[in-house]
C-alpha positions as CSV (number, residue, x, y, z in Angstrom):
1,X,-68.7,-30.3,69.9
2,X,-68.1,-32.3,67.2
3,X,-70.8,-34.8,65.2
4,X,-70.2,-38.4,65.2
5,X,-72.3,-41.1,63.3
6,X,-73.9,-44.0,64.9
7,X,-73.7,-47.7,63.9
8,X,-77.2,-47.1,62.7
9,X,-75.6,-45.4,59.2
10,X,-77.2,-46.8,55.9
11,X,-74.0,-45.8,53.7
12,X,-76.0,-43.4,51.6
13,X,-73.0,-41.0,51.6
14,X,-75.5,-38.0,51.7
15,X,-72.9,-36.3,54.6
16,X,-70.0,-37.1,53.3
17,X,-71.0,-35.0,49.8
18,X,-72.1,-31.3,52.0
19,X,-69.1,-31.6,54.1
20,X,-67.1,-28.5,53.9
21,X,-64.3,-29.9,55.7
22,X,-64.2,-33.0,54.3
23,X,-64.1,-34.5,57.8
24,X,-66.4,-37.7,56.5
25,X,-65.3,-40.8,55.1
26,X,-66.5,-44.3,53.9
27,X,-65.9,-47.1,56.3
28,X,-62.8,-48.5,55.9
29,X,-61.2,-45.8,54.1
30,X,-58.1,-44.2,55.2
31,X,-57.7,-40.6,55.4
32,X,-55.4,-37.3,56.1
33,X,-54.9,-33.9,56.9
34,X,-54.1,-32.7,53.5
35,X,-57.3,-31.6,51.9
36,X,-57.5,-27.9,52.3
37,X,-53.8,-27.2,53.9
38,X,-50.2,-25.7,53.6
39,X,-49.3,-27.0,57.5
40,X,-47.2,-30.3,57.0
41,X,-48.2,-31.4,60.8
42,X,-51.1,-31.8,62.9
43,X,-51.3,-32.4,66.5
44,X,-54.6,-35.0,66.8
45,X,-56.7,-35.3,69.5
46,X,-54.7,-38.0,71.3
47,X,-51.4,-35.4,71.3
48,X,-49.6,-37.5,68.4
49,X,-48.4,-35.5,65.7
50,X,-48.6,-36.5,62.4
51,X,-47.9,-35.1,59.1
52,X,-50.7,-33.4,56.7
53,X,-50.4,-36.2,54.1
54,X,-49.8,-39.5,56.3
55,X,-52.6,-41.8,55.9
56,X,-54.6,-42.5,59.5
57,X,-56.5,-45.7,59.9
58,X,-60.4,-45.5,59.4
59,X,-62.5,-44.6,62.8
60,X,-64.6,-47.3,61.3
61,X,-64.5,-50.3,59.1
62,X,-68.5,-51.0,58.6
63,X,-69.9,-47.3,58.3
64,X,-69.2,-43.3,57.5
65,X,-67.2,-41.8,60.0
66,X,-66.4,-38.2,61.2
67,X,-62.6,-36.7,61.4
68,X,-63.2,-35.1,64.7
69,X,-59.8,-33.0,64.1
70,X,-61.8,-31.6,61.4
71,X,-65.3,-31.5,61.8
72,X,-66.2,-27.9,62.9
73,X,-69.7,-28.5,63.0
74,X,-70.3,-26.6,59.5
75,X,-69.1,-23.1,61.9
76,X,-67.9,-20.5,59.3
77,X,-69.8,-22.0,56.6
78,X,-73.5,-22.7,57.2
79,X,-75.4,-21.4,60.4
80,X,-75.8,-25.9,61.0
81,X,-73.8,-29.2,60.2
82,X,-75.2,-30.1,56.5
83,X,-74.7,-34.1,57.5
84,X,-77.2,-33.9,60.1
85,X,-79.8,-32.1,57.9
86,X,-79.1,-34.0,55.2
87,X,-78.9,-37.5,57.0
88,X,-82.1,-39.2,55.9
89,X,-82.4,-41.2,59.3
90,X,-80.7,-39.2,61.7
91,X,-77.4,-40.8,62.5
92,X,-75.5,-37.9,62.1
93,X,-75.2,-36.1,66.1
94,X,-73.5,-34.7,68.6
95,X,-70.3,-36.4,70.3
96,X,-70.8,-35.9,73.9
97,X,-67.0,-36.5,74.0
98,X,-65.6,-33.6,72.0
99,X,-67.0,-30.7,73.2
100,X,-65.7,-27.1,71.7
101,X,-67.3,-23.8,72.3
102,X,-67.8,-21.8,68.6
103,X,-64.4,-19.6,68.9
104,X,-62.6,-22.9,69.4
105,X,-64.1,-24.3,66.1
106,X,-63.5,-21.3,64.4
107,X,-60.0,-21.1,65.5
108,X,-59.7,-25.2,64.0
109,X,-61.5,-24.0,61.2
110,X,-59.0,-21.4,60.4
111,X,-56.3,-24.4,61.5
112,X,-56.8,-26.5,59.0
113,X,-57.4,-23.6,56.4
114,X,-60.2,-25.1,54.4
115,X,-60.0,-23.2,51.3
């Protein structure tokens, strides 16, 4: 499943730095597909498609958030997600919601072909 971070978040930025995906942004920032990819469309979560460099509305205004259309838990990279062991108060953890087995996540993972 993918990580999501609570409204507990501090804004230290610690995740958003280890990141191989970068699937974590500030609050209020917008962001894309486009780090990391050739494909010119993505199909999100909610079935909209959307091209690799349109700008999608922050998840959250106040505090980090995870991309969960690219968060592959740190699978194919490092054997856990870096922003929860780096997260110095724990914020960083599991989203009940999006659950993925570890083929699925590779399979994104080779998706949005982090370089």
């Amino acid at each position: 499943m993918a990580i999501k971070i609570t409204d507990e978040c501090i804004n230290c930025g610690a995740c958003e730095i280890k990141c191989p995906n970068k699937a974590i942004y500030e609050g209020g920032k917008e962001w894309s597909f486009s780090y990391g990819t050739s494909d010119s469309q993505f199909k999100k979560n909610n079935g909209q498609i959307v091209g690799s460099f349109d700008l999608q509305k922050p998840n959250s205004d106040s505090v980090y958030y995870i991309v969960t259309e690219k968060c592959t838990e740190c699978v194919g990279f490092h054997d856990e997600p870096q922003c929860i062991s780096v997260c110095p108060i724990d914020c960083c953890i599991p989203d009940e919601n999006f659950k993925e087995t570890e083929e699925e996540l590779k399979e994104k993972k080779q998706t949005i072909q982090i370089r």
